[in-house]
PAZAPA-4460 file (N, C-alpha, C; in steps of 0.05 Angstrom, whole numbers, plus 32768, in hexadecimal, padded with zeros to 4 digits):
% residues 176
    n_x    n_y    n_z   ca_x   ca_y   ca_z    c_x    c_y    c_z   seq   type   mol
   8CCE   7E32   8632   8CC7   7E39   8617   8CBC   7E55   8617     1      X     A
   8CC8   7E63   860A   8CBA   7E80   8603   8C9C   7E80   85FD     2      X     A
   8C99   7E93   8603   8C75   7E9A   85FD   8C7A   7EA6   85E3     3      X     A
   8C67   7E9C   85D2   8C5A   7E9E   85B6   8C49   7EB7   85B8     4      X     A
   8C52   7EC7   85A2   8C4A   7EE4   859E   8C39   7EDF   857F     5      X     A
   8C2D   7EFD   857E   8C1A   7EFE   856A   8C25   7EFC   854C     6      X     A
   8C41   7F09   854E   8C49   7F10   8534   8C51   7EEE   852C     7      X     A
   8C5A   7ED9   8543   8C64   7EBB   8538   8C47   7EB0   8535     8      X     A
   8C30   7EB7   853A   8C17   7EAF   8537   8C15   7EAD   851A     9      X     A
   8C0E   7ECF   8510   8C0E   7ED6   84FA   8C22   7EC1   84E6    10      X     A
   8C3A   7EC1   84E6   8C56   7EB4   84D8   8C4A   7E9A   84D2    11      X     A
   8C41   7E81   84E8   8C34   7E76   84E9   8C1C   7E6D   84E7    12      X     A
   8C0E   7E7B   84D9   8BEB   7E6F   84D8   8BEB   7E67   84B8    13      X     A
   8BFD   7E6E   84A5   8BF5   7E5F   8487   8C13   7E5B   8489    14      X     A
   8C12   7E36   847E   8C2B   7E2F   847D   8C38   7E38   8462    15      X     A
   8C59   7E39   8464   8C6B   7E49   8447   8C6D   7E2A   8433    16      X     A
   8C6F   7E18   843D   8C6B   7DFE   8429   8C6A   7DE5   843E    17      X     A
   8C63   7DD6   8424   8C62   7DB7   8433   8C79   7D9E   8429    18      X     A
   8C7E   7D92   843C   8C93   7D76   8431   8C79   7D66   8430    19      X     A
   8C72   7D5D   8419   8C64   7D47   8413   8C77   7D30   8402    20      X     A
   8C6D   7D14   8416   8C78   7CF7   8417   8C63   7CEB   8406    21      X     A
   8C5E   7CD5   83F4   8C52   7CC5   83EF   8C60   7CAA   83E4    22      X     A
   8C56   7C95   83F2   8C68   7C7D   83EE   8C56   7C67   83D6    23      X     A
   8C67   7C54   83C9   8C5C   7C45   83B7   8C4E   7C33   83C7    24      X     A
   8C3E   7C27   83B8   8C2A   7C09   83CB   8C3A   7BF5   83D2    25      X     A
   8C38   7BF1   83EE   8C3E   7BD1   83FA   8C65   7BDC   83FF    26      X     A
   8C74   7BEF   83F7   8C88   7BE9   840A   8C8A   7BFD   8419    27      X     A
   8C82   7C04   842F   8C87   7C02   844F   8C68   7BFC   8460    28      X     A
   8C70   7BE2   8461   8C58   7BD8   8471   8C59   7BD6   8494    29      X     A
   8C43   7BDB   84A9   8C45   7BD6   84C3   8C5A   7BC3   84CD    30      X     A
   8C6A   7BC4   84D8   8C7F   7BB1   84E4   8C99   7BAC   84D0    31      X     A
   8C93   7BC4   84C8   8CB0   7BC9   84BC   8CC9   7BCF   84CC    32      X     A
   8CEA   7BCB   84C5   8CFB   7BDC   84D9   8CF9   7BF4   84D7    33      X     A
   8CF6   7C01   84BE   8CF2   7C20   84C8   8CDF   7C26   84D5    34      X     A
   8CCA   7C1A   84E3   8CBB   7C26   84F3   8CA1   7C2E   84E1    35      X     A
   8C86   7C30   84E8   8C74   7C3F   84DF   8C62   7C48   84FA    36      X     A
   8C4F   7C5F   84EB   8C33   7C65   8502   8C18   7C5D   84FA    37      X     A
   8C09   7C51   8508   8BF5   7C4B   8506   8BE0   7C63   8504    38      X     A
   8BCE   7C56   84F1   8BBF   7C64   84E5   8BA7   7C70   8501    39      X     A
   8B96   7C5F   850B   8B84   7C57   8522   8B9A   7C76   8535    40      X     A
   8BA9   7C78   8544   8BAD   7C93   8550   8BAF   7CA3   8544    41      X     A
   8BAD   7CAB   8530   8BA6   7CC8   851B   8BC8   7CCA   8516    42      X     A
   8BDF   7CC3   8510   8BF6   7CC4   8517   8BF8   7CE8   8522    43      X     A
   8BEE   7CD5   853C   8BFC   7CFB   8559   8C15   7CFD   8553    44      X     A
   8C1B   7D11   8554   8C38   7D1F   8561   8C47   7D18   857F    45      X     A
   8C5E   7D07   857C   8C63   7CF5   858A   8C64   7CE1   8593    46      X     A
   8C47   7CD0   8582   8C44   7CB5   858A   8C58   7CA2   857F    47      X     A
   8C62   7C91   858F   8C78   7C79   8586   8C6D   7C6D   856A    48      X     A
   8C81   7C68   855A   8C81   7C5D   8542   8C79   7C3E   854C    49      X     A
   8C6F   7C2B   852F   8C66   7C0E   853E   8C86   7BFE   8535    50      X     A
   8C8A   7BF8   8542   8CA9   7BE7   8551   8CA7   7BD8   8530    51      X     A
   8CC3   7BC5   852E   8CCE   7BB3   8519   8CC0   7B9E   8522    52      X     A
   8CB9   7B8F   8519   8CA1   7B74   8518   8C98   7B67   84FE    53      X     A
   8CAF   7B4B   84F7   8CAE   7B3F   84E4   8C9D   7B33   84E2    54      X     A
   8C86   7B29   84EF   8C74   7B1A   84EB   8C57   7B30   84E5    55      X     A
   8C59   7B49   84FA   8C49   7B59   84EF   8C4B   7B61   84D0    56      X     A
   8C65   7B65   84C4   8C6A   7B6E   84A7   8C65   7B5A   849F    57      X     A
   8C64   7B43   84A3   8C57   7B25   848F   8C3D   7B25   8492    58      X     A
   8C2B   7B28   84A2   8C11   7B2A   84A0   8C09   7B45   848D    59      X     A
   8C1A   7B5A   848C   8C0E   7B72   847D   8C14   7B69   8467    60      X     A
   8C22   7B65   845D   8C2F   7B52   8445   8C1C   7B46   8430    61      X     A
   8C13   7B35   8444   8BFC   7B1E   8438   8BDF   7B29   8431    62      X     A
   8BE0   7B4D   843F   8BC5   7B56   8436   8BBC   7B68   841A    63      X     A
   8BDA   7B67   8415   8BD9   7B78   83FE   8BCE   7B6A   83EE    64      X     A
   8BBD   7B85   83DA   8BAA   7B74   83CC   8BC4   7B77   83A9    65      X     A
   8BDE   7B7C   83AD   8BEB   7B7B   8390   8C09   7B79   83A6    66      X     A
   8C23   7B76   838D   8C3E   7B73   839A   8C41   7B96   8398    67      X     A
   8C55   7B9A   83B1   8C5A   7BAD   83B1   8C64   7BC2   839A    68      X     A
   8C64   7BD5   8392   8C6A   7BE5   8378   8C81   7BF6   837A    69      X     A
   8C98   7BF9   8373   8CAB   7C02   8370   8CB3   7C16   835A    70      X     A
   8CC2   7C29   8357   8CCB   7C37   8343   8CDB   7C34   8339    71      X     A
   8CE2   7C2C   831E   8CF6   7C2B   8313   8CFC   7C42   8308    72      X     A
   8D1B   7C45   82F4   8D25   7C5F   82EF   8D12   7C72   82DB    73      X     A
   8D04   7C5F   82CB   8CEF   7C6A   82B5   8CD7   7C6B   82C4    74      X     A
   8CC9   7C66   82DB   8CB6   7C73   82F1   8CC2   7C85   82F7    75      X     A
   8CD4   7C84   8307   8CDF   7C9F   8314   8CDE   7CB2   8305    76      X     A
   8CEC   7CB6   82EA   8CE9   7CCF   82D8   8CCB   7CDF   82CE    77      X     A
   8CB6   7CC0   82CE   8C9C   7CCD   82C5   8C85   7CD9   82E5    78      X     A
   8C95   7CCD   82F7   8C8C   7CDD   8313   8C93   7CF3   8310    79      X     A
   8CAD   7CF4   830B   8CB4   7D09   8316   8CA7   7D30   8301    80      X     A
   8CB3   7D1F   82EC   8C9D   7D34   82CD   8C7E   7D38   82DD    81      X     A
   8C74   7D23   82EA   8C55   7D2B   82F0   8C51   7D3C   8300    82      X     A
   8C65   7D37   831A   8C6D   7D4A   832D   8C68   7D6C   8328    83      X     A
   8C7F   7D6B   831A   8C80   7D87   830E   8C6F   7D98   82F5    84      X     A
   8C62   7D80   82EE   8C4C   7D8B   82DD   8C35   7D93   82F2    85      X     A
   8C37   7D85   8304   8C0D   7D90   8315   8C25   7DA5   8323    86      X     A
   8C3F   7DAD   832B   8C43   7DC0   8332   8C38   7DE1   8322    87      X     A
   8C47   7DD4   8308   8C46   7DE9   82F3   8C23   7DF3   82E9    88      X     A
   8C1B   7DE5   82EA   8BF9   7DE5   82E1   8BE7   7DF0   8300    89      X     A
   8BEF   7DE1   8311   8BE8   7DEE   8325   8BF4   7E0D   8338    90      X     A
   8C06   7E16   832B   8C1A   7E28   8332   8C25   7E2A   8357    91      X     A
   8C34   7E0B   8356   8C38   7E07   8370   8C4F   7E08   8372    92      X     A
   8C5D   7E19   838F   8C7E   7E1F   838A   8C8F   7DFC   838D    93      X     A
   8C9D   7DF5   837B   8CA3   7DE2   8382   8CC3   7DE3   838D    94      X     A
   8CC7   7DDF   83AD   8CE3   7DE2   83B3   8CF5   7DC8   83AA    95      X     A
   8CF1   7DB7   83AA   8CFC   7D94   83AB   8CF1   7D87   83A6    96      X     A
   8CF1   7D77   8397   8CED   7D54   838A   8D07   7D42   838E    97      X     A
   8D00   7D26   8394   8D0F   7D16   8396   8D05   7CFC   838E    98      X     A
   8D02   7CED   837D   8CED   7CDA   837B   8CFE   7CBF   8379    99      X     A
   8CF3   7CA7   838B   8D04   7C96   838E   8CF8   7C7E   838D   100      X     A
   8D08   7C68   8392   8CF7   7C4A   838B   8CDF   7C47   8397   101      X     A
   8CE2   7C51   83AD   8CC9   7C49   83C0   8CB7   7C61   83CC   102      X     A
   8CBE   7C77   83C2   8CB2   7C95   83C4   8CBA   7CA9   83B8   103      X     A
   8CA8   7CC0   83C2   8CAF   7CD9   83B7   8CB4   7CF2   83CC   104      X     A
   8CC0   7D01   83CB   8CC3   7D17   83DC   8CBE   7D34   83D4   105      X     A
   8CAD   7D46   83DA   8CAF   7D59   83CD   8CA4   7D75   83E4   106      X     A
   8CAA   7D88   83DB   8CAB   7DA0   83E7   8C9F   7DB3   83D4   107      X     A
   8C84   7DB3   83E2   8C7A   7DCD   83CF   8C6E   7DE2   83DF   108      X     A
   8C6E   7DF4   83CD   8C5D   7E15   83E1   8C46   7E11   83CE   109      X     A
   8C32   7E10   83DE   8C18   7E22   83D8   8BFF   7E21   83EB   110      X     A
   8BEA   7E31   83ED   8BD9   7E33   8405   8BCE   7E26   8406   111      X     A
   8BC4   7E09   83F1   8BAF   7DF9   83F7   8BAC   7DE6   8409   112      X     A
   8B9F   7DD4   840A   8BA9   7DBF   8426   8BB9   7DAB   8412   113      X     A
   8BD5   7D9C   841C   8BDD   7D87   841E   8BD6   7D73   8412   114      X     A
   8BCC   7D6F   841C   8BBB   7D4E   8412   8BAD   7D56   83FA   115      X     A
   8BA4   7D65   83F1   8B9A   7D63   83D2   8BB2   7D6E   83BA   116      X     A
   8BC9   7D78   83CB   8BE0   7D7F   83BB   8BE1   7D5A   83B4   117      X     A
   8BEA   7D4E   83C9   8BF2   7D36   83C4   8BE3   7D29   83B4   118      X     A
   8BD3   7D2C   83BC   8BB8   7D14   83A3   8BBC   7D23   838A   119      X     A
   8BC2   7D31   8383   8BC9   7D3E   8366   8BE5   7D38   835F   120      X     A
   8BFD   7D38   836E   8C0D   7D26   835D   8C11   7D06   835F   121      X     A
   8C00   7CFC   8372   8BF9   7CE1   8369   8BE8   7CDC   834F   122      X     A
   8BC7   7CE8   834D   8BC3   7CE6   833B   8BD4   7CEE   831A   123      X     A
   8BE5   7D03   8321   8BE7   7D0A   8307   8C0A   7CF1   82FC   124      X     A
   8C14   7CEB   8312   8C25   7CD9   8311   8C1C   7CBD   8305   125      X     A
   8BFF   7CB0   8317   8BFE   7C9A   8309   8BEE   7C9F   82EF   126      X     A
   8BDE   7CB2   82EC   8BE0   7CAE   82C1   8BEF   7CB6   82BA   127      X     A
   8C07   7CC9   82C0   8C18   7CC6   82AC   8C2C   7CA3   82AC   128      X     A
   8C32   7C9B   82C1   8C39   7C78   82C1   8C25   7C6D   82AF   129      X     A
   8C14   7C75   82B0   8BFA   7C5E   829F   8C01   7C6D   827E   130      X     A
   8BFC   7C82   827F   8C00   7C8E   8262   8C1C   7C89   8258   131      X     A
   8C30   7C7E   826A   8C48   7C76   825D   8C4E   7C56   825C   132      X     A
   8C41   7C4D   8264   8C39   7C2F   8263   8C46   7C2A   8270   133      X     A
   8C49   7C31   8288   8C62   7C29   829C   8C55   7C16   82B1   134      X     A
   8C36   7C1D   82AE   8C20   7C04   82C2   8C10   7BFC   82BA   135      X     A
   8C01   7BEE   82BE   8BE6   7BE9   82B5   8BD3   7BF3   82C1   136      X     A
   8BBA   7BFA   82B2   8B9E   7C06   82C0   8B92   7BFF   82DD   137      X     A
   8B9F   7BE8   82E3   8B97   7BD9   82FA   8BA1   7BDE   8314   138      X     A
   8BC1   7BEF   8313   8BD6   7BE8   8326   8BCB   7C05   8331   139      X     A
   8BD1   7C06   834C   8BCB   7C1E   835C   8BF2   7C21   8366   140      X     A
   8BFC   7C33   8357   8C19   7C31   8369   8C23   7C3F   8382   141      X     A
   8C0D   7C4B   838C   8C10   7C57   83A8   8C05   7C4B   83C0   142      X     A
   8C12   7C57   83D7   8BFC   7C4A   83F1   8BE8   7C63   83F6   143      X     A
   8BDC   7C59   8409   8BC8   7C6D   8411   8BCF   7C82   8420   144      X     A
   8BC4   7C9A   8419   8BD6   7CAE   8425   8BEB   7CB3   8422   145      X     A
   8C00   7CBD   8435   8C1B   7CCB   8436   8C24   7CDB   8449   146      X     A
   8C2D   7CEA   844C   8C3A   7D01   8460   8C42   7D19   8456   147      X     A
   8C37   7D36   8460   8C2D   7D47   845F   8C3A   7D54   8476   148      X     A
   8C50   7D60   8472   8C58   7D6F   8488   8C5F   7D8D   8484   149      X     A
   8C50   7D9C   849D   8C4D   7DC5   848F   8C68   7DD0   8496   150      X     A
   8C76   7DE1   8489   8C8B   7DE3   848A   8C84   7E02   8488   151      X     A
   8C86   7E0E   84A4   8C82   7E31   84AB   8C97   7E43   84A8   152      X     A
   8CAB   7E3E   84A0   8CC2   7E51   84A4   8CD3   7E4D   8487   153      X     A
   8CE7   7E5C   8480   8CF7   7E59   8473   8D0C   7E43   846E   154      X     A
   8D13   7E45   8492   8D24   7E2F   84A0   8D13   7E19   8499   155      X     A
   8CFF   7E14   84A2   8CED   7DF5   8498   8CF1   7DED   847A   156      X     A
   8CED   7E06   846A   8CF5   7DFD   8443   8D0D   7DEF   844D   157      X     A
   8D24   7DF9   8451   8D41   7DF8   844F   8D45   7DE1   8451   158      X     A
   8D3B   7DD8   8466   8D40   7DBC   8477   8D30   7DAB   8466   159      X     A
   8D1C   7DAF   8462   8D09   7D95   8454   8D1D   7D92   8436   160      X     A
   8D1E   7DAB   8421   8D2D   7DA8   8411   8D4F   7D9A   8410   161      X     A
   8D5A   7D9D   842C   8D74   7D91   8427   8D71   7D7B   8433   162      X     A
   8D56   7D6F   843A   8D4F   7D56   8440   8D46   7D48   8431   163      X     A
   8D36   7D4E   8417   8D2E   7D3D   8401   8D46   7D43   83EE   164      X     A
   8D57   7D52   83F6   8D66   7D5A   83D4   8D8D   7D3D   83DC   165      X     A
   8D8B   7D4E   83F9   8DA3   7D3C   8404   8D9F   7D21   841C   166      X     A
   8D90   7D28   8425   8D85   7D19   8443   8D79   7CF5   843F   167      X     A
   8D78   7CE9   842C   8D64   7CD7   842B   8D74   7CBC   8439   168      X     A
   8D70   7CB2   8447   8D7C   7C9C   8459   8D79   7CA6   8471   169      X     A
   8D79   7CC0   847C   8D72   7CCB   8496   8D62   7CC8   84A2   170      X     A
   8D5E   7CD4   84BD   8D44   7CE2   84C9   8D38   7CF9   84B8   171      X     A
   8D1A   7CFB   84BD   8D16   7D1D   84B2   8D1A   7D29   84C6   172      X     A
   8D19   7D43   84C1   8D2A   7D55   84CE   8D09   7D5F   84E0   173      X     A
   8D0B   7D6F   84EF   8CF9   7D79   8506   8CF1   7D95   8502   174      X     A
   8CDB   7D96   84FB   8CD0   7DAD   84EC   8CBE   7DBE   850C   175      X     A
   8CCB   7DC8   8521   8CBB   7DCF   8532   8CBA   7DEA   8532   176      X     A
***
């Protein structure tokens, strides 16, 4: 592996955007086939996903405290309006949206951290669901957290974008 110079330092120390994931509550639970990471190792870089395990997904199952929440075509559209409104209000570059039964995908530039990008179009997603009567006051339609991945290069937009725009049944792509 080549030795890392100052100028890829520089390139690299504020990321150009982020692919932010956020999934609805209760569907993809531990011992699913697609695989998940456990929370308890900080999900490292590299650590094995937790294996397919039907009895593990039946015990996660039974802990939810509501049935899992799904999007239908009239969620999807008011996600997706929310999306692009905390983009627009927040003046965040938005490369991609994709919003789907059981998540959302999105690609935005801006310098803040991640995770409070995300908590802003969750929040601003579930009142607008609630302001369109699409839930009730009670229902939380997300899980906790999401995924947050920094995307340093141009090449990283490219890929994350033709991954939420064309890609969805895949692997994600490898942002190294």
């Amino acid at each position: 592996m080549p030795k890392r110079d100052y100028i890829e330092f520089q390139e690299r120390s504020v990321p150009k955007a982020y692919l932010i994931t956020f999934r609805c509550y209760g569907t993809w639970l531990h011992g699913d086939e697609r695989g998940s990471v456990d929370r308890r190792f900080y999900n490292r870089y590299g650590m094995a996903k937790i294996v397919a395990n039907s009895e593990m997904k039946a015990g996660k199952a039974k802990l939810l405290k509501a049935a899992p929440f799904f999007l239908g075509a009239a969620e999807r559209k008011v996600v997706d309006a929310a999306v692009r409104e905390v983009c627009g209000v927040r003046d965040y570059e938005l490369f991609a949206l994709n919003v789907r039964t059981e998540h959302a995908h999105v690609v935005v530039g801006d310098h803040g951290k991640p995770e409070r990008i995300m908590y802003s179009f969750k929040a601003y997603a579930t009142t607008a669901l609630r302001n369109a009567g699409l839930i009730g006051p009670d229902v939380k339609p997300w899980s906790r957290h999401g995924s947050t991945r920094y995307l340093w290069t141009e090449e990283h937009i490219a890929k994350a974008v033709e991954y939420v725009v064309n890609g969805q049944g895949g692997e994600l792509p490898e942002f190294d």
